[in-house]
Biopython code that builds the backbone (N, CA, C, O; Angstrom):
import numpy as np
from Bio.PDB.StructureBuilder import StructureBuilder

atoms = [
    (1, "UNK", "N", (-30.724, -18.755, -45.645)),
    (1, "UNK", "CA", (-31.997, -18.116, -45.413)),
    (1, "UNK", "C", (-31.851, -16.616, -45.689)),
    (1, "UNK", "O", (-31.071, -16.004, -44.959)),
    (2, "UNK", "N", (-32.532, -15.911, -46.696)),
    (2, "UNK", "CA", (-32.853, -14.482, -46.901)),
    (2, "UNK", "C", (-33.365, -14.059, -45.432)),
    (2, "UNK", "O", (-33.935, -14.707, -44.553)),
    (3, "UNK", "N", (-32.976, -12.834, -45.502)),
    (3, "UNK", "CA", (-33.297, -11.771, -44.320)),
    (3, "UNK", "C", (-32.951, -10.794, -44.638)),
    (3, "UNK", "O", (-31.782, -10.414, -44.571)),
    (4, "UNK", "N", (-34.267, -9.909, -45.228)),
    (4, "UNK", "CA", (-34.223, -8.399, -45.727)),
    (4, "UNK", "C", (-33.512, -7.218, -44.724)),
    (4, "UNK", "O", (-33.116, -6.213, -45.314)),
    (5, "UNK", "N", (-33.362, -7.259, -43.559)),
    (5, "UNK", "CA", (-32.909, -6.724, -42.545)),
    (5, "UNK", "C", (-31.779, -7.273, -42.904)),
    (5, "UNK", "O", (-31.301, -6.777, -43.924)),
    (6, "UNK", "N", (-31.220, -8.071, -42.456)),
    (6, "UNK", "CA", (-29.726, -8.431, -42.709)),
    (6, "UNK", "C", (-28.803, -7.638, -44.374)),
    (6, "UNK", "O", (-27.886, -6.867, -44.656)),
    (7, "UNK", "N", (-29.869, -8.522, -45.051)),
    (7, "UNK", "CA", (-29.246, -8.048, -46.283)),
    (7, "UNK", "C", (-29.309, -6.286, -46.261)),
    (7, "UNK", "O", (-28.425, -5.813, -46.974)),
    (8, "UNK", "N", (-30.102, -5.340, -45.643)),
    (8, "UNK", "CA", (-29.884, -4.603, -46.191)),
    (8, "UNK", "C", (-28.622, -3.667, -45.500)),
    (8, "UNK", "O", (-28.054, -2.660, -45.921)),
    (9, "UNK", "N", (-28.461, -4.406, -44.336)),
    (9, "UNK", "CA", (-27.390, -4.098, -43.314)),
    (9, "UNK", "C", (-25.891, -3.912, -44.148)),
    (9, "UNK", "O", (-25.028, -3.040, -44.247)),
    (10, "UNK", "N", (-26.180, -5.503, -44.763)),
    (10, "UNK", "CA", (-24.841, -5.702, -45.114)),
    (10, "UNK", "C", (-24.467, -4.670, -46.375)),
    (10, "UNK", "O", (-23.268, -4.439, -46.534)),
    (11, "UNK", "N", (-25.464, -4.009, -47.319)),
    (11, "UNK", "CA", (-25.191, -2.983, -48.656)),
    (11, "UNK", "C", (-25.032, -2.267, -48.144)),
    (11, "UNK", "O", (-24.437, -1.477, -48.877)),
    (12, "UNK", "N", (-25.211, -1.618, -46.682)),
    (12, "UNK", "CA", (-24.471, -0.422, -45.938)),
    (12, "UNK", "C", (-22.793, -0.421, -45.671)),
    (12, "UNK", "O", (-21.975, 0.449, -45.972)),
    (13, "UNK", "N", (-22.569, -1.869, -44.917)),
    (13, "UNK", "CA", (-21.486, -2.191, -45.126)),
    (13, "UNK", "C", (-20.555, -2.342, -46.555)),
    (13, "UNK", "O", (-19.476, -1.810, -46.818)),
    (14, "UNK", "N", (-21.184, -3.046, -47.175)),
    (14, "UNK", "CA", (-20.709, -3.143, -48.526)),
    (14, "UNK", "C", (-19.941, -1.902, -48.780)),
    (14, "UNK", "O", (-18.722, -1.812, -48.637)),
    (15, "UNK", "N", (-21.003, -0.625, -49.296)),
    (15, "UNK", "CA", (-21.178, 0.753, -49.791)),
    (15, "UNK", "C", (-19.889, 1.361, -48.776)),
    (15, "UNK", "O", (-19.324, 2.238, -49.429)),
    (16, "UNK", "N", (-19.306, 1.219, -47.573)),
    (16, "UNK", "CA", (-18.534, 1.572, -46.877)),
    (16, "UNK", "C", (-17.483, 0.985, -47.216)),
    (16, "UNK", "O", (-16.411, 1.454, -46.833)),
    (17, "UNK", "N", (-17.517, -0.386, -48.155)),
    (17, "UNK", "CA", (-16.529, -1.188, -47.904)),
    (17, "UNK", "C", (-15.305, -0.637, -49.075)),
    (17, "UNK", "O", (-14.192, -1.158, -49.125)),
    (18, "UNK", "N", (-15.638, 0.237, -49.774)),
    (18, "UNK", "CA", (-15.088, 0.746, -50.997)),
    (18, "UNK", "C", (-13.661, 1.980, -50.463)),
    (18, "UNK", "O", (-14.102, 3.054, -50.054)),
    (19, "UNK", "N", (-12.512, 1.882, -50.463)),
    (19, "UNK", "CA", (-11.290, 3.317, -50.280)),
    (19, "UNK", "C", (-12.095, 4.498, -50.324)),
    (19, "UNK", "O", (-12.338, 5.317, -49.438)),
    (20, "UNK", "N", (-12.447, 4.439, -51.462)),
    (20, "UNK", "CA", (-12.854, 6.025, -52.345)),
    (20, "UNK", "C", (-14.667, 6.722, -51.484)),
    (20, "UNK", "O", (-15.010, 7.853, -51.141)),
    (21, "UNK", "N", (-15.277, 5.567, -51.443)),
    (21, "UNK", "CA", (-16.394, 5.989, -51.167)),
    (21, "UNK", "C", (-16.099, 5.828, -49.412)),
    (21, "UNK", "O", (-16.840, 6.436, -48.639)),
    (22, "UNK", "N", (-15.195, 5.140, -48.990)),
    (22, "UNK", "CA", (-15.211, 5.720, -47.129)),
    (22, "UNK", "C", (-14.047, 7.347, -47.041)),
    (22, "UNK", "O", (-14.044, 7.997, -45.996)),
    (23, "UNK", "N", (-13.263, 7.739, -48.117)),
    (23, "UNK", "CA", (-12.921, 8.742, -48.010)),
    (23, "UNK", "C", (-14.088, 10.082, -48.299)),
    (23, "UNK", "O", (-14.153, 11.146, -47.683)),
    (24, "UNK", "N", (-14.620, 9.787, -49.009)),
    (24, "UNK", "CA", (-16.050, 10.774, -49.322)),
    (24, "UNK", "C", (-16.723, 10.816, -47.702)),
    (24, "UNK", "O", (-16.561, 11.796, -46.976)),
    (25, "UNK", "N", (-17.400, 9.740, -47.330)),
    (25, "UNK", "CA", (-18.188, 9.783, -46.233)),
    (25, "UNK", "C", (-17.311, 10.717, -45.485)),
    (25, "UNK", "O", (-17.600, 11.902, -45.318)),
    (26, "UNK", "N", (-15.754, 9.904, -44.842)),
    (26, "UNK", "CA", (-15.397, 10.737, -43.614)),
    (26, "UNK", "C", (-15.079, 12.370, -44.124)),
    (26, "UNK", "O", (-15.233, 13.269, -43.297)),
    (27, "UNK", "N", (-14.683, 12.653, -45.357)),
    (27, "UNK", "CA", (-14.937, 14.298, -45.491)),
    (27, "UNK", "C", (-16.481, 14.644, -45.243)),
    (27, "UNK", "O", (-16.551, 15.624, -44.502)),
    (28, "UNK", "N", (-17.442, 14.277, -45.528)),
    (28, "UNK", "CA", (-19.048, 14.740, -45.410)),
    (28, "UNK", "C", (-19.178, 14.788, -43.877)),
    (28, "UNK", "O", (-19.802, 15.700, -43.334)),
    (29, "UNK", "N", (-18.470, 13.607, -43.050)),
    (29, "UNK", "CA", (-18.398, 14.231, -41.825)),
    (29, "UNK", "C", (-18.101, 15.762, -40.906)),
    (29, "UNK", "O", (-18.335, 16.183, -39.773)),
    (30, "UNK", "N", (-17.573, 16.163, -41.926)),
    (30, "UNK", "CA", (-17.462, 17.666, -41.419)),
    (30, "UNK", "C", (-18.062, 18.389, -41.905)),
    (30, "UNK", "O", (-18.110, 19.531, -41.448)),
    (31, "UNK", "N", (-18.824, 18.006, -43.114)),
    (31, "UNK", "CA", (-19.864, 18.821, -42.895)),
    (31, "UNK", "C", (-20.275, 18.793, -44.972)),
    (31, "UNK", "O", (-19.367, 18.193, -45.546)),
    (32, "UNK", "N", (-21.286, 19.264, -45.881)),
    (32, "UNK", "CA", (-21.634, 18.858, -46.863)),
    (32, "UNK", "C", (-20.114, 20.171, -47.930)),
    (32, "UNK", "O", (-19.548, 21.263, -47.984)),
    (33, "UNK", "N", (-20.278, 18.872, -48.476)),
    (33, "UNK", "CA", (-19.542, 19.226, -50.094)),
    (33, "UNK", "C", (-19.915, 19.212, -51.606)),
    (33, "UNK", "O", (-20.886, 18.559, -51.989)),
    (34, "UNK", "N", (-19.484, 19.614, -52.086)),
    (34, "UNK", "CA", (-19.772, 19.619, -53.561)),
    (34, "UNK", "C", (-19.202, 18.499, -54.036)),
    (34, "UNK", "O", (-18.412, 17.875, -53.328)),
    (35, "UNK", "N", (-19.523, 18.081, -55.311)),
    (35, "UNK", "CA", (-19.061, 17.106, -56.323)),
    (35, "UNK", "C", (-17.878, 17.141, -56.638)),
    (35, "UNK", "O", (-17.039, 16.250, -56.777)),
    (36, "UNK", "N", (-17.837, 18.434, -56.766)),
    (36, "UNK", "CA", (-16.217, 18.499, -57.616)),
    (36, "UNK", "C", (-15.083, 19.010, -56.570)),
    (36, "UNK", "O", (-13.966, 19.375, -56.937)),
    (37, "UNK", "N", (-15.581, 18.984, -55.024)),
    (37, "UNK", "CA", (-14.645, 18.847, -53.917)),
    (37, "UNK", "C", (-14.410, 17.456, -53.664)),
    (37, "UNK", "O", (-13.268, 17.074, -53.407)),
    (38, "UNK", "N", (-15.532, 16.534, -53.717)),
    (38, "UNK", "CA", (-15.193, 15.228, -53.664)),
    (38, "UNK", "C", (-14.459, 14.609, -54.893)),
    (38, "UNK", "O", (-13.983, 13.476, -54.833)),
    (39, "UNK", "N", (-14.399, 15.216, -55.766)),
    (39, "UNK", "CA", (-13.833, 14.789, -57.128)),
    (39, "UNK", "C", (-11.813, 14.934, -57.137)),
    (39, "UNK", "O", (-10.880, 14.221, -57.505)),
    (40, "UNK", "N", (-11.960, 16.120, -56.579)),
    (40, "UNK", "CA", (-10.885, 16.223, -56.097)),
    (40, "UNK", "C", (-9.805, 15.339, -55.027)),
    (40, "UNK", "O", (-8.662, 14.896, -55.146)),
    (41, "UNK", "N", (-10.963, 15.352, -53.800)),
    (41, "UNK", "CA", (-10.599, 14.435, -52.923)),
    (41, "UNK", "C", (-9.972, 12.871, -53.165)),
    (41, "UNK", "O", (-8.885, 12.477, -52.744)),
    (42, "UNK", "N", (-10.614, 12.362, -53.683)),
    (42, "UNK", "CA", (-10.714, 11.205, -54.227)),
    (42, "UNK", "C", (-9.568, 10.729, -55.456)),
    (42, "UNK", "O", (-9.041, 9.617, -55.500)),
    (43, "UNK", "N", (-9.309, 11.931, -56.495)),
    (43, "UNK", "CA", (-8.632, 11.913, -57.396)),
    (43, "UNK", "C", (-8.900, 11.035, -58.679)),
    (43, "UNK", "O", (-8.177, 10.439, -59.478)),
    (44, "UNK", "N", (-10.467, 11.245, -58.502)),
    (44, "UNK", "CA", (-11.134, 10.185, -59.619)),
    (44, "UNK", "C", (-12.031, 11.115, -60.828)),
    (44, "UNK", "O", (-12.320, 12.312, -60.841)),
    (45, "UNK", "N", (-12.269, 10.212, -61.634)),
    (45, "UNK", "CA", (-12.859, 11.378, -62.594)),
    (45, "UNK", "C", (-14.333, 11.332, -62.695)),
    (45, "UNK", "O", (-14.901, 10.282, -62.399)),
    (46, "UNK", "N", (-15.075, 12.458, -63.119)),
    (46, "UNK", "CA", (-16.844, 12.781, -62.606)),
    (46, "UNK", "C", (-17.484, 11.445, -62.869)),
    (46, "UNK", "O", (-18.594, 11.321, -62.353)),
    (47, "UNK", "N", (-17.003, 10.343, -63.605)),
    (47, "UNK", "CA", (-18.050, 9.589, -63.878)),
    (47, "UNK", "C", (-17.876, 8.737, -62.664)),
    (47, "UNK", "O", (-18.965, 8.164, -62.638)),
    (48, "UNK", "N", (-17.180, 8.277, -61.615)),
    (48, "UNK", "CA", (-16.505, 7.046, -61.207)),
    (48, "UNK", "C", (-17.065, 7.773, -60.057)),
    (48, "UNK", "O", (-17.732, 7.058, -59.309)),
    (49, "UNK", "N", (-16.936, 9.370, -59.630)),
    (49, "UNK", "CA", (-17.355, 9.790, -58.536)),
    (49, "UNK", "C", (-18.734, 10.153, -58.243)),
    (49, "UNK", "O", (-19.095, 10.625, -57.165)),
    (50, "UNK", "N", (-19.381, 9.954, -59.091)),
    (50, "UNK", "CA", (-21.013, 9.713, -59.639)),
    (50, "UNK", "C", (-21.804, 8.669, -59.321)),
    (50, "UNK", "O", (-22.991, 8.534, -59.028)),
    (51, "UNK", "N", (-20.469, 7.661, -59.502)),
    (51, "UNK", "CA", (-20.968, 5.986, -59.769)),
    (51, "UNK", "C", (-20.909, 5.677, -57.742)),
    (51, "UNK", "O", (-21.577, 4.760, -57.263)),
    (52, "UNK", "N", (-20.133, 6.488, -56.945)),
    (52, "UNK", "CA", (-19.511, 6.427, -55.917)),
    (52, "UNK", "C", (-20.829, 7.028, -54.989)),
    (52, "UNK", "O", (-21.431, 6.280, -54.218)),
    (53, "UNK", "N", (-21.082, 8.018, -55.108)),
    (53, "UNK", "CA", (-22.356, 9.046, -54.806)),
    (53, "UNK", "C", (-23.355, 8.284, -54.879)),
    (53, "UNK", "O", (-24.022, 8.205, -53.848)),
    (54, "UNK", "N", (-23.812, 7.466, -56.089)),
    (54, "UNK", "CA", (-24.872, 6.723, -56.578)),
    (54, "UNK", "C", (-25.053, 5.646, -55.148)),
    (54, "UNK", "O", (-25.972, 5.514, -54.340)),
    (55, "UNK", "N", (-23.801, 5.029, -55.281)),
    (55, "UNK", "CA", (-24.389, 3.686, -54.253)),
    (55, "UNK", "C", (-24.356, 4.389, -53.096)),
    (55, "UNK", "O", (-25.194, 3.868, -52.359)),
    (56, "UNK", "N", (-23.670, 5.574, -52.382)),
    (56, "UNK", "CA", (-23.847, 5.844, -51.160)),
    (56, "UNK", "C", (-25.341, 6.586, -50.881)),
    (56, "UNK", "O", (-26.036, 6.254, -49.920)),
    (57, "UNK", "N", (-25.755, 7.658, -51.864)),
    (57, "UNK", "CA", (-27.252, 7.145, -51.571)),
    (57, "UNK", "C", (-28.384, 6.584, -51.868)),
    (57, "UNK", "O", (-29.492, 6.873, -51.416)),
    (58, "UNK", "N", (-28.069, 5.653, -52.752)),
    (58, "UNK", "CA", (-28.764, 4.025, -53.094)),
    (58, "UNK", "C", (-29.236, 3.815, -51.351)),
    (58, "UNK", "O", (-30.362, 3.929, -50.867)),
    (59, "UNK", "N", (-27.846, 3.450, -50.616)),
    (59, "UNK", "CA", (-27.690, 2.878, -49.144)),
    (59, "UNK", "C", (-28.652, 4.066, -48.059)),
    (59, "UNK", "O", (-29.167, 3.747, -46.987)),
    (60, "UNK", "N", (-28.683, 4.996, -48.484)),
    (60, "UNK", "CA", (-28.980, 5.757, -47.476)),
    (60, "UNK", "C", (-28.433, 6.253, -46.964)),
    (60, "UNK", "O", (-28.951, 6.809, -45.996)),
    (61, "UNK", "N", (-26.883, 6.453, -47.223)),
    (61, "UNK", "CA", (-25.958, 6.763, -46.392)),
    (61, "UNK", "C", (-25.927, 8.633, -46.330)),
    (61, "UNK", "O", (-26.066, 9.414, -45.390)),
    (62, "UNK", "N", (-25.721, 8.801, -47.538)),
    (62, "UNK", "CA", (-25.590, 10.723, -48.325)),
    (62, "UNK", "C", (-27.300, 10.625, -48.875)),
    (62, "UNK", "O", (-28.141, 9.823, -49.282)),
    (63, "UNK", "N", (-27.092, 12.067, -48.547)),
    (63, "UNK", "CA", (-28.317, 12.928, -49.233)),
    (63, "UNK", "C", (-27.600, 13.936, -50.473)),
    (63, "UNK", "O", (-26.383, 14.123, -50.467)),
    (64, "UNK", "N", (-28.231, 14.370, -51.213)),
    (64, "UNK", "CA", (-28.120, 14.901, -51.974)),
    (64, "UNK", "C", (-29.076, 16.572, -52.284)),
    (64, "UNK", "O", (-30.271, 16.486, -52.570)),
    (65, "UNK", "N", (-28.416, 17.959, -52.189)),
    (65, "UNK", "CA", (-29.376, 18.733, -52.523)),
    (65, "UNK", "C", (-28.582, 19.906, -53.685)),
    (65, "UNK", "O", (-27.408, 20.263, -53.582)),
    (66, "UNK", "N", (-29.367, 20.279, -54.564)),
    (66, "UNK", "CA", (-28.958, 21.300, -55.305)),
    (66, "UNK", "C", (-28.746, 22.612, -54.873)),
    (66, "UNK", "O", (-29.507, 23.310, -54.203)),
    (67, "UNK", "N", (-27.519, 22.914, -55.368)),
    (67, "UNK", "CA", (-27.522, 24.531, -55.136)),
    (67, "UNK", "C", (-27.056, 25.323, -56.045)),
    (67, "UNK", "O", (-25.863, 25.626, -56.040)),
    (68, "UNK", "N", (-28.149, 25.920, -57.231)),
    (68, "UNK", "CA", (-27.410, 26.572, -58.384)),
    (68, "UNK", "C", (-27.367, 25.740, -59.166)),
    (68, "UNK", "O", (-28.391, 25.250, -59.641)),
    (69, "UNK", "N", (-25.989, 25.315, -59.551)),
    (69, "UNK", "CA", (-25.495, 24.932, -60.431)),
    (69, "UNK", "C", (-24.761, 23.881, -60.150)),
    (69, "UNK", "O", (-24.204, 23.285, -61.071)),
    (70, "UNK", "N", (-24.644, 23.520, -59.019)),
    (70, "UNK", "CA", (-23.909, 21.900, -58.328)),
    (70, "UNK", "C", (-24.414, 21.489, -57.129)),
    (70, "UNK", "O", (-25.124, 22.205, -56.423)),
    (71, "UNK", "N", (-24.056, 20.275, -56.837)),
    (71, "UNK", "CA", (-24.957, 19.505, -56.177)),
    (71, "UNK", "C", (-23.865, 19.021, -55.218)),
    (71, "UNK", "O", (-22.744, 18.583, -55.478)),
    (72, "UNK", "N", (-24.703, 19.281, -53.610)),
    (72, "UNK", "CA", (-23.968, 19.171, -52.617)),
    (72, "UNK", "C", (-24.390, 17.890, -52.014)),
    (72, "UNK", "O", (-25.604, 17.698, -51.944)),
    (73, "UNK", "N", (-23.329, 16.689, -51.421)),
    (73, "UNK", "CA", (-23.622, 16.062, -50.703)),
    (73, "UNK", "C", (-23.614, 15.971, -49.394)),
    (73, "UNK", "O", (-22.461, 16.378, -49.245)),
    (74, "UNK", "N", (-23.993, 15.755, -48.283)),
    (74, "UNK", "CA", (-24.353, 15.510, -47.132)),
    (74, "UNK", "C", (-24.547, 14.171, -46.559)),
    (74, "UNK", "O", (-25.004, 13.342, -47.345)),
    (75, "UNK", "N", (-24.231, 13.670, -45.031)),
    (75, "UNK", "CA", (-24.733, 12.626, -44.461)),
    (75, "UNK", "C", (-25.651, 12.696, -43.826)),
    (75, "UNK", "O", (-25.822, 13.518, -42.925)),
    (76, "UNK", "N", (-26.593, 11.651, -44.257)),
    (76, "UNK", "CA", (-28.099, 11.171, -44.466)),
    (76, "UNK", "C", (-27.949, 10.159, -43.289)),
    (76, "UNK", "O", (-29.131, 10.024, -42.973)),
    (77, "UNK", "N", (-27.315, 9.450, -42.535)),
    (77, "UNK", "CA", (-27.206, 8.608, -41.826)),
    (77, "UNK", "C", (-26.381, 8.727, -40.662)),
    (77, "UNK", "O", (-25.496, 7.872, -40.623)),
    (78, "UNK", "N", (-26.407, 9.615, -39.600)),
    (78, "UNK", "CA", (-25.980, 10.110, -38.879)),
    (78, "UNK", "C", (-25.131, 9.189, -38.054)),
    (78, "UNK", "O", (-23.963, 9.500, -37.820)),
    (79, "UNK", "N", (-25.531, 8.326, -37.703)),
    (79, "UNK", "CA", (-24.963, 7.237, -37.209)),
    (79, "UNK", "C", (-23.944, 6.457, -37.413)),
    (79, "UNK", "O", (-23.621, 5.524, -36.679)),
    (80, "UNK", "N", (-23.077, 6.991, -38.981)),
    (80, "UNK", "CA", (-22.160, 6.544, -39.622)),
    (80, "UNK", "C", (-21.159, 7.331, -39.160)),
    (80, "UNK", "O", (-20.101, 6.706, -39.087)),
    (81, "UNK", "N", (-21.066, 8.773, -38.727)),
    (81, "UNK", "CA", (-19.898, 9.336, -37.902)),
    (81, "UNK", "C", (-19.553, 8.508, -36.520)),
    (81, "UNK", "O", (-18.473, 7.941, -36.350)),
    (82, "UNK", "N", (-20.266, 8.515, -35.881)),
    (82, "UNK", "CA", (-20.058, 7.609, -34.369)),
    (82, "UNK", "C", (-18.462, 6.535, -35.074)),
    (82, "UNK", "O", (-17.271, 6.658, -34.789)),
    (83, "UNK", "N", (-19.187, 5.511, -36.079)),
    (83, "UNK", "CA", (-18.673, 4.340, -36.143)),
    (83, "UNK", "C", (-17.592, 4.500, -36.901)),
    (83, "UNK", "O", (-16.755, 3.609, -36.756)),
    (84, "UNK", "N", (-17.201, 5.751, -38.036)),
    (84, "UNK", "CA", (-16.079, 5.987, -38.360)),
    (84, "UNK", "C", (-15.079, 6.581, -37.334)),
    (84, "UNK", "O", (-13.871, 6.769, -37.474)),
    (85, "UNK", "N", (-15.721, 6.781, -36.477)),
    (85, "UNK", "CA", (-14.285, 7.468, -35.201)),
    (85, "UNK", "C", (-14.205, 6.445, -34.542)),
    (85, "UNK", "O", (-13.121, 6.412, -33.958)),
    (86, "UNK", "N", (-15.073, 5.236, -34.264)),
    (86, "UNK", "CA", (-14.543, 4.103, -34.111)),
    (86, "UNK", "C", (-13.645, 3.171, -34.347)),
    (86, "UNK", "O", (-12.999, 2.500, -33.542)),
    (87, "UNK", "N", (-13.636, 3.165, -36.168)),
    (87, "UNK", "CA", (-13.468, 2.801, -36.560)),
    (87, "UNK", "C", (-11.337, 3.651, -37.102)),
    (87, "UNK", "O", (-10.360, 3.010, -37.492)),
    (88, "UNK", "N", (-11.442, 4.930, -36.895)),
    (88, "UNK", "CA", (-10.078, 5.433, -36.945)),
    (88, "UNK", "C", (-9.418, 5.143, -35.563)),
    (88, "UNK", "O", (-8.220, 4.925, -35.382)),
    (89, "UNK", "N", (-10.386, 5.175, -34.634)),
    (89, "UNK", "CA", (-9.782, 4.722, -33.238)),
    (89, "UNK", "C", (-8.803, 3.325, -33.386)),
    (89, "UNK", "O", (-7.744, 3.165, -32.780)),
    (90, "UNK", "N", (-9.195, 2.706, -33.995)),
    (90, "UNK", "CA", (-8.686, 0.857, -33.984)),
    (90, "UNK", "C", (-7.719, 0.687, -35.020)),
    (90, "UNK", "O", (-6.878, -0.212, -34.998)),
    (91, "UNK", "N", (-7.882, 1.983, -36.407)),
    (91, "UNK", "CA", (-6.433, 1.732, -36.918)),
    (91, "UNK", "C", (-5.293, 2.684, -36.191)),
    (91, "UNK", "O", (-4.132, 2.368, -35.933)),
    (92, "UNK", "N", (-5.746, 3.540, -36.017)),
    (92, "UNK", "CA", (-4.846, 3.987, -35.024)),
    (92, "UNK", "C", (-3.733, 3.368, -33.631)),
    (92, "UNK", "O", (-2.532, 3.435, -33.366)),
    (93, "UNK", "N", (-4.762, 2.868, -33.113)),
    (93, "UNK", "CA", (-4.394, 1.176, -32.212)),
    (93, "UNK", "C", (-2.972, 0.768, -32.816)),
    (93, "UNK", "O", (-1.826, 0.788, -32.366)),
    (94, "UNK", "N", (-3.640, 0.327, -34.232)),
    (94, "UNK", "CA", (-2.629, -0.144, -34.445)),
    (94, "UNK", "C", (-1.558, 0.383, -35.141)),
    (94, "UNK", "O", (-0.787, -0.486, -35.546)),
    (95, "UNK", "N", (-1.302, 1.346, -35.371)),
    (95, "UNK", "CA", (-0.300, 2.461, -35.073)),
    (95, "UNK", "C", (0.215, 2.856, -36.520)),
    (95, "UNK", "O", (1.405, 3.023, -36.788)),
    (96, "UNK", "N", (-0.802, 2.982, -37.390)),
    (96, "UNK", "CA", (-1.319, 3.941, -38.651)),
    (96, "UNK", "C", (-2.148, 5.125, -38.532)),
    (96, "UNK", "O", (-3.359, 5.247, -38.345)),
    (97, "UNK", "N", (-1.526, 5.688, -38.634)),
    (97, "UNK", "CA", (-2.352, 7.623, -38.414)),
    (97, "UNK", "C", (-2.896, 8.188, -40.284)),
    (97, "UNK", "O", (-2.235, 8.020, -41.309)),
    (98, "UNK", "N", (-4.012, 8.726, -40.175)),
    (98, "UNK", "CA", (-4.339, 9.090, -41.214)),
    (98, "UNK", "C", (-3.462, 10.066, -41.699)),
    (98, "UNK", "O", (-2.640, 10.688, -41.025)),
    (99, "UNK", "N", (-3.699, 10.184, -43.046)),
    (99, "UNK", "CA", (-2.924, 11.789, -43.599)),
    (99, "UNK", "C", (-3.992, 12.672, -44.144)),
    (99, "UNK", "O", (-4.800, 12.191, -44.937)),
    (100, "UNK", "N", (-4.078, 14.107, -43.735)),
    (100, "UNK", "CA", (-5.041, 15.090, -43.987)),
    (100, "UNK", "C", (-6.129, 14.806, -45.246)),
    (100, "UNK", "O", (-7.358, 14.883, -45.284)),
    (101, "UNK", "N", (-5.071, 14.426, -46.305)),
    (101, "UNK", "CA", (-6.032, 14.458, -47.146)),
    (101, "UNK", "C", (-6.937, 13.140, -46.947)),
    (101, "UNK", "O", (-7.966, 12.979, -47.604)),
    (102, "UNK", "N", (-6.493, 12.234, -46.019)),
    (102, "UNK", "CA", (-7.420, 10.868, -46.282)),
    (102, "UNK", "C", (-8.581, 11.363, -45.747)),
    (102, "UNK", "O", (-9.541, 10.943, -46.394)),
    (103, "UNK", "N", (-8.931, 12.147, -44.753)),
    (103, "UNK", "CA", (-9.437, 12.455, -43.721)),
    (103, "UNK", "C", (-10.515, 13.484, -43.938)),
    (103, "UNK", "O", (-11.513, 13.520, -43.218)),
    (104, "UNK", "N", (-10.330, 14.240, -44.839)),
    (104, "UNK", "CA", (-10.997, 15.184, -45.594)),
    (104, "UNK", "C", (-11.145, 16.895, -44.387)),
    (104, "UNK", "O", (-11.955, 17.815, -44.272)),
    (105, "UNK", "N", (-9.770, 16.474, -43.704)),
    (105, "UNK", "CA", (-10.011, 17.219, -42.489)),
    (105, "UNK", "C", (-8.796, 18.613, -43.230)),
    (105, "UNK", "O", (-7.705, 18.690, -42.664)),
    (106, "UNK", "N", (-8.984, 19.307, -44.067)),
    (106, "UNK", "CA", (-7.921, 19.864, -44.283)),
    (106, "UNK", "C", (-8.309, 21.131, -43.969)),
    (106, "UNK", "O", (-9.433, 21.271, -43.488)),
    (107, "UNK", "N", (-7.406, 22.369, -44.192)),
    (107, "UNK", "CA", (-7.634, 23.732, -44.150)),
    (107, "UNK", "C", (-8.834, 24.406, -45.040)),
    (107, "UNK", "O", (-9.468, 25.417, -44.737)),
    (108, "UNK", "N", (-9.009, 23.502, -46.354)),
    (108, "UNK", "CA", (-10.154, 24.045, -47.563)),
    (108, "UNK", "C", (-11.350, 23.723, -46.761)),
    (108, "UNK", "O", (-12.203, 24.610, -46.790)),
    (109, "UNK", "N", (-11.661, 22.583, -45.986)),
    (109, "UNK", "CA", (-12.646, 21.977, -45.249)),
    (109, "UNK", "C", (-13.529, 23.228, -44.341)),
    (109, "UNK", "O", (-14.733, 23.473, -44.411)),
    (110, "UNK", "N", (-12.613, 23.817, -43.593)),
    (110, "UNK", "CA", (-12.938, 24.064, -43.073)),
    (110, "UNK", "C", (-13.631, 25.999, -43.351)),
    (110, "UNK", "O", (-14.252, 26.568, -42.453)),
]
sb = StructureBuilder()
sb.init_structure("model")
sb.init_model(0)
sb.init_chain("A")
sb.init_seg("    ")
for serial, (resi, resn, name, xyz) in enumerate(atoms, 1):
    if name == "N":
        sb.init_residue(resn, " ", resi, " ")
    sb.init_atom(name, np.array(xyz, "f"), 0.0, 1.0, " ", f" {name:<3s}", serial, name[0])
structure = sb.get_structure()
């Protein structure tokens, strides 16, 4: 049985379900970046991190606004920080610690 609610639940999940695009989100958690900070982050090249951007705000997840000459992303879905510190809480548990750069928590960040 279709269920537009469900289904659209699950392309949130989906869109999270990707390495590259949950390392983007948890850096946007601290706050909005540029393209070519996430480009970096990620270690992927503009088209793939485009294609990455695309489905996260397809989902609703990132917003997107211009400034100048590059385009900053932001989280559009506030509710997705809560569940990523949840969600580091439980690998942590199990006794894997992130490394700075996964985390997007570094010294440039800030």
């Amino acid at each position: 049985m279709d269920n537009p609610f469900t289904e659209r639940q699950a392309a949130i999940f989906k869109a999270l379900g990707h390495p590259a695009r949950l390392r983007m989100v948890d850096a946007l958690t601290a706050g909005a970046r540029c393209v070519c900070e996430l480009q970096e982050l990620v270690g992927s090249d503009m088209s793939t991190v485009s294609k990455h951007l695309s489905v996260l705000k397809k989902t609703g997840i990132v917003q997107d606004e211009r400034r100048g000459n590059n385009i900053y992303y932001s989280i559009a879905l506030p509710c997705v920080t809560g569940f990523l510190q949840c969600t580091r809480q439980a690998v942590e548990r199990a006794g894997i610690s992130p490394a700075p750069e996964q985390t997007g928590r570094t010294d440039a960040a800030d």
